[in-house]
LUMKE-493871 format. One record per residue (C-alpha): residue in one letter; x, y, z. Coordinates in steps of 0.25 Angstrom, whole numbers, plus 2048, in hexadecimal, padded with zeros to 3 digits. Example, Ala and Ser with C-alpha at 12.3 -4.5 7.8 and 13.67 -1.06 7.14 Angstrom:
2
a8317EE81F
s8377FC81D
***
This chain:
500
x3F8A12278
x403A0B281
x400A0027C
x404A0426C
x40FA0A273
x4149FE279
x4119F726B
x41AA00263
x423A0026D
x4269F226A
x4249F125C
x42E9FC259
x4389F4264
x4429ED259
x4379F024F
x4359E6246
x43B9D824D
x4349CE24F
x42C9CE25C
x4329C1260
x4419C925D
x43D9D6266
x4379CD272
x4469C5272
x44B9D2274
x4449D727D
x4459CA285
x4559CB285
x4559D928B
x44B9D4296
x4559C7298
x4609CF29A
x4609D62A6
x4599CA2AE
x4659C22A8
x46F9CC2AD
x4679CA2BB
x4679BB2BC
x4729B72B3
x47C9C22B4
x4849C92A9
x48B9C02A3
x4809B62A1
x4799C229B
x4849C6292
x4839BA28B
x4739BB28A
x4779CA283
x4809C227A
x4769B9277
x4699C3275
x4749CB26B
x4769C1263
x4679BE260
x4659CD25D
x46F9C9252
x46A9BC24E
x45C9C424C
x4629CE244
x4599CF238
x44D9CF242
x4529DC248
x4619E3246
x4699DF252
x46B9EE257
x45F9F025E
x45C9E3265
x46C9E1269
x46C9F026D
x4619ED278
x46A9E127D
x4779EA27C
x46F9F4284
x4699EB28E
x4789E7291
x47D9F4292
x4719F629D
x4739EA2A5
x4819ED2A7
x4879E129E
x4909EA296
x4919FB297
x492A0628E
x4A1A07290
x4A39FA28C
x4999F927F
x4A2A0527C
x4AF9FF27D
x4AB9F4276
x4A69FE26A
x4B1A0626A
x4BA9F726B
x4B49F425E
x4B2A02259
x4BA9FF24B
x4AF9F4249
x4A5A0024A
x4AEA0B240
x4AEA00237
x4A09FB237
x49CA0C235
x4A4A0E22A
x4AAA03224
x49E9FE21F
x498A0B21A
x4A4A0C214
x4A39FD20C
x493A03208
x49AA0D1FE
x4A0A021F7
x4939FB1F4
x4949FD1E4
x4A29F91E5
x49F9EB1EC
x4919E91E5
x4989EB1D9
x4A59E31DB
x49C9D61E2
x4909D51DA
x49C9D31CE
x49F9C71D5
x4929C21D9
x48D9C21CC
x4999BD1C7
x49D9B21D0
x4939A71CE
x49799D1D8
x49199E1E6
x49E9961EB
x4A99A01E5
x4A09AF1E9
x49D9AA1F7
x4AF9A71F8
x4B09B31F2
x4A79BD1FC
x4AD9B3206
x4BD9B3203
x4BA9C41FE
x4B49C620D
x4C09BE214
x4CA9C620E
x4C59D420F
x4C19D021E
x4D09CE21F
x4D39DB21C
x4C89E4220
x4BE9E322A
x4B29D722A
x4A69E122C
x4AC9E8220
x4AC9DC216
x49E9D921C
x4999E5218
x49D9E420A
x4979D7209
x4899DC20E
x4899EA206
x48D9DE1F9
x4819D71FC
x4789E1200
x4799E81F2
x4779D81EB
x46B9D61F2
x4679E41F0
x4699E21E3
x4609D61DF
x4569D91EA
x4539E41E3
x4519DD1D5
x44A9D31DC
x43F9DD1E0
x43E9E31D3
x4429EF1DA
x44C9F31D0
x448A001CC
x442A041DB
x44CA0F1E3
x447A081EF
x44A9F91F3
x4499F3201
x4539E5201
x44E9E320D
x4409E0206
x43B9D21FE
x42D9D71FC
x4309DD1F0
x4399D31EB
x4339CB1DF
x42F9BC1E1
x4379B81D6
x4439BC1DD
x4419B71EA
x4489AB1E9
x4559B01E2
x4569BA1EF
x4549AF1F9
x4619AA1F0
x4689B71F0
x4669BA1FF
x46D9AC1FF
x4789AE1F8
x47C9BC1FC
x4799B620C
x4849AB209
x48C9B5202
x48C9BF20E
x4909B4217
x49D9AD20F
x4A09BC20F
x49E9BE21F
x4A69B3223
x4B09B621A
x4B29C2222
x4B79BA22E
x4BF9B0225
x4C79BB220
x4C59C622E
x4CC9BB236
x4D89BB22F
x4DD9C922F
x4E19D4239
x4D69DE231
x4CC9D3232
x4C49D523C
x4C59DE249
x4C99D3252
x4D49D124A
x4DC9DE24C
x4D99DD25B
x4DF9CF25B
x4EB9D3253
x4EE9E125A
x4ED9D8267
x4F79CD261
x5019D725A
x4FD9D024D
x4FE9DA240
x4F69D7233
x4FE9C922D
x5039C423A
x4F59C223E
x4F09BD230
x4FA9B3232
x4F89B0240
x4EA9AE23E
x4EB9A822D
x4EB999234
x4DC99A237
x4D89A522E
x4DE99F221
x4D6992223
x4C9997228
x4C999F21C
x4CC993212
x4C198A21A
x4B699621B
x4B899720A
x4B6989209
x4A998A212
x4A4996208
x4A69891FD
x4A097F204
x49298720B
x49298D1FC
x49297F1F5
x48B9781FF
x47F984202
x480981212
x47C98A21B
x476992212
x480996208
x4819911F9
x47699A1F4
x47A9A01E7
x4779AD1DE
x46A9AD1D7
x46C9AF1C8
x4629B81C9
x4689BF1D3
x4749BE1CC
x46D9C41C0
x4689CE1C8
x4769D31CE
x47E9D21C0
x4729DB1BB
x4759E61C7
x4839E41C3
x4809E81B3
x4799F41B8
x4829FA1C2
x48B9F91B5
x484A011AE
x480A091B7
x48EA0B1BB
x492A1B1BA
x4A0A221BA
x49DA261C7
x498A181CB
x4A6A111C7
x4ADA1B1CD
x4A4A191DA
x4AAA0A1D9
x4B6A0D1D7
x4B8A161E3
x4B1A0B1EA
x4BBA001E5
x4C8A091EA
x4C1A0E1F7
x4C09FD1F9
x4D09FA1F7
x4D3A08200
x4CA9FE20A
x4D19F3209
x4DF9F820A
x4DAA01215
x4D59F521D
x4DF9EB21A
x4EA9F621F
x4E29F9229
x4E4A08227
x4D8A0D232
x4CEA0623B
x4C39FD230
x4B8A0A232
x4C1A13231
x4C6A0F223
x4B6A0C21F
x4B4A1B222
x4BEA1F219
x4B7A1520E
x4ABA1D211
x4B2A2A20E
x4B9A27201
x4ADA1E1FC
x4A4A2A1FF
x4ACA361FC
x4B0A301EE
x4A5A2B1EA
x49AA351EE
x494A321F8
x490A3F200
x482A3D204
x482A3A213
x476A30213
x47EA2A206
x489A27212
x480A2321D
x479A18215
x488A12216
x486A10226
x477A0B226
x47C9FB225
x4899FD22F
x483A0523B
x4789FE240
x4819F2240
x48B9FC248
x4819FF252
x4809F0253
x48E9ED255
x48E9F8262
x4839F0267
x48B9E3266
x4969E826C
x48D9EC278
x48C9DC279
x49A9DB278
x49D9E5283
x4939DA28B
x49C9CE289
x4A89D628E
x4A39DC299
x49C9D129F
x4A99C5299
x49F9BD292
x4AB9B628C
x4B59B5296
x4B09A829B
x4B59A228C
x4C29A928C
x4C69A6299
x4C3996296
x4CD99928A
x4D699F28F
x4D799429A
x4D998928F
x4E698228B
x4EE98B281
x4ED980276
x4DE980276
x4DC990278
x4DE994269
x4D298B264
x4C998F271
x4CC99F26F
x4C899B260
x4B9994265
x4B999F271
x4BA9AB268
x4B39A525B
x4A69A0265
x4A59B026C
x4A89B625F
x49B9B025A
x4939B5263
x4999C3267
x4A39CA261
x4B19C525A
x4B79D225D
x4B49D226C
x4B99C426D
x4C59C5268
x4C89D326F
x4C69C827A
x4CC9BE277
x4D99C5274
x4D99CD280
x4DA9C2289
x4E49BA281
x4EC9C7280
x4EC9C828F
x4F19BB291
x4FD9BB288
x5009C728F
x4FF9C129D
x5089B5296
x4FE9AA298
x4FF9A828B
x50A9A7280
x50B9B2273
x5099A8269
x4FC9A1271
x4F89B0271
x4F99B2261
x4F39A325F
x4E69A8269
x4E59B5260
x4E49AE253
x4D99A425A
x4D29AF25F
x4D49B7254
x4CC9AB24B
x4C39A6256
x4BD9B5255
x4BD9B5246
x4B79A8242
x4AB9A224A
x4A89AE24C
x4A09AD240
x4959A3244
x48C9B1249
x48A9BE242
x48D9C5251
x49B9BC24F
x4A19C7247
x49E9D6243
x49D9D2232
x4949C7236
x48B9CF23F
x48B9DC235
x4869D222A
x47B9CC233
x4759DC236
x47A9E0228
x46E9E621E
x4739D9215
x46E9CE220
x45F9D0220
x4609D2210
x4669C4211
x45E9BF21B
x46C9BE223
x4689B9232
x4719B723F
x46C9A823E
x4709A822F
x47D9AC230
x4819A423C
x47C999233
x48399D225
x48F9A022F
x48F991235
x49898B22B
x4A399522B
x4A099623C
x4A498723C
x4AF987230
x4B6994234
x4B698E243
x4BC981241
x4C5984238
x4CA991240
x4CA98724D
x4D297C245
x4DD987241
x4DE98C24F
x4E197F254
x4E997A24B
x4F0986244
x4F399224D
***
């Protein structure tokens, strides 16, 4: 009997991950109070960091949530961080969390409208080159004015109702109430090629649009949260720090288009994959039958939707309340005029964006580690000790290498801080000050990219329902994200350098 017991016991620990997966995780939780023994705290913090990151780069072998949340809880336990401070870093970040609840719940009741309006275009638009700038340029400049997370989420509700779409057809499952994407067995032989394509082509899709995000997010105050921390710090309002911060933003973004032509034409790092025509047949299809399905009530559902989006718009770009707060009021008027009363018709809204907010609490655990225990004060202190010609282009490598591996935010909440208290104590002049706070500002933005855990867009997408679909992994990303990594990099070094 004890033994079944001790057999179930560890079936049921993390359920279905490999066996190789659970014993690594169980190994890391016995590693680390020995390591905080014989090596110390701040040798240890870095281990967390480190075992974090893998619980992420497995993502598709078990969510993130469950294997983090035993290393956040073990740091808790062993005194690297405390509840006071996982709360402080929560409630730090805590319009990151409003936003993530509601705004995309809010961007699920405009599905039909963004289905509609996106598979016009891909059926339409032939050319791989000119969709994948258009997903790209269209991410940059809606990141500029609302919020990355919030652009990420309309491209993964787009894609999730494409693949839905053909996976659908492509199990002859067309006339069946109940279909499981997640499932290939019932998907015809047929058709298995054309959806090895398709996953292709949406996967390179996703990603032009990703980092479109940070090409555009970079460049304005709304853009991304560090952003408004930066220019509150600095006393910058909305077109003072565009045009402080245009010199690198403005060529990054011309260089990252080019690079969306060249990995398109040359199909490196596997992009260039284009749009079955069967699939494309499939999709125009779905596009004929919504028509002629479409109702009275169903225009006016998508018209409701289409003005609801521009009240989004204005409200983000003026910046009217706090990102949730506006994506609660989409929820409401999306709902309350288009009649939606049914409560577990609302709840299906927040089954994609809460398990990932219960994730992010978790990181922020990790996050409240580094602080506590100065993981990164060694690297700001040997900046800040450097001559003041050579400091922008170190705080842009300094904050781009730790925003990689932890959190862009917590960086430049950092990084700022300390540049801030030395303007104040005179060490160093205003201008220097504003020329640091555009480095940072970049340096948290661009390289950042290289890893999913880099930025919030980046790691939603990576835990998203879309990425197993796709077969998205942590080590496909960082390896479709390497070539913008390296563009976006130099070229935001070079403009450091040379034109700040």
């Amino acid at each position: 009997m004890k033994t079944s017991i001790s057999h179930a016991l560890g079936n049921n620990f993390l359920g279905s991950s490999p066996l190789w997966y659970k014993q690594m995780v169980i190994a890391f939780l016995i590693l680390n109070p020995i390591a905080v023994v014989t090596l110390g705290p701040f040798i240890t913090g870095w281990l967390l960091i480190i075992e974090f990151i893998f619980t992420l780069a497995m993502a598709l072998k078990c969510y993130p949530l469950q294997p983090g949340g035993l290393i956040a809880l073990e740091a808790v336990l062993l005194g690297l961080t405390n509840s006071d401070g996982v709360y402080h870093e929560v409630i730090k970040n805590f319009d990151v969390i409003l936003l993530l609840m509601f705004m995309v719940a809010g961007i699920y009741f405009m599905q039909g409208m963004l289905l509609f309006i996106f598979n016009k275009l891909l059926v339409k638009i032939r050319s791989k080159v000119i969709i994948s700038l258009v997903f790209s340029f269209a991410a940059a400049v809606m990141s500029a004015f609302l919020d990355a997370l919030t652009v990420t989420a309309v491209l993964i509700s787009v894609s999730v109702g494409f693949y839905s779409v053909y996976h659908k057809v492509a199990s002859d499952q067309t006339n069946s109430g109940k279909h499981n994407p997640n499932s290939d067995d019932k998907v015809l032989p047929v058709n298995q090629k054309d959806l090895a394509e398709f996953r292709s082509f949406l996967r390179s899709l996703l990603m032009h649009g990703a980092i479109g995000t940070a090409l555009g997010g970079v460049s304005t105050l709304v853009g991304e949260p560090q952003n408004l921390l930066i220019a509150k710090t600095a006393g910058w309002d909305f077109l003072e720090f565009f045009m402080r911060v245009a010199p690198i933003s403005m060529p990054v973004l011309a260089c990252g288009l080019l690079t969306v032509v060249v990995l398109e034409k040359t199909k490196w790092f596997d992009y260039g994959a284009h749009l079955p025509e069967n699939v494309r047949n499939i999709l125009k299809n779905f596009e004929k039958e919504e028509s002629k399905k479409s109702t009275p009530r169903h225009k006016a559902q998508l018209t409701i939707q289409g003005i609801v989006a521009i009240i989004l718009i204005l409200s983000l770009a003026f910046h009217i309340a706090e990102v949730g707060l506006v994506g609660l009021m989409i929820i409401v008027l999306l709902t309350a005029f288009n009649g939606i009363t049914e409560e577990h018709q609302i709840g299906n809204a927040f089954k994609e964006a809460l398990p990932f907010t219960a994730l992010l609490v978790v990181f922020f655990t990790i996050v409240s580690v580094i602080h506590e225990q100065h993981l990164f004060q060694p690297i700001i202190d040997v900046v800040l000790n450097l001559p003041s010609e050579t400091q922008p282009i170190m705080f842009f490598v300094a904050n781009g290498l730790l925003s990689a591996i932890s959190d862009n935010v917590f960086v430049a909440t950092v990084y700022i801080g300390e540049v801030k208290d030395a303007l104040d104590s005179g060490l160093i002049s205003r201008e220097h000050f504003n020329t640091l706070a555009v480095a940072i500002n970049t340096g948290t933005n661009l390289p950042s990219v290289a890893t999913p855990n880099g930025q919030a867009a980046f790691l939603f997408l990576l835990t998203s329902a879309i990425a197993p679909l796709l077969r998205l992994s942590y080590g496909k990303m960082v390896w479709m994200a390497l070539p913008y990594t390296i563009v976006l990099s130099l070229v935001g070094g070079l403009c450091v350098s040379y034109l700040l």
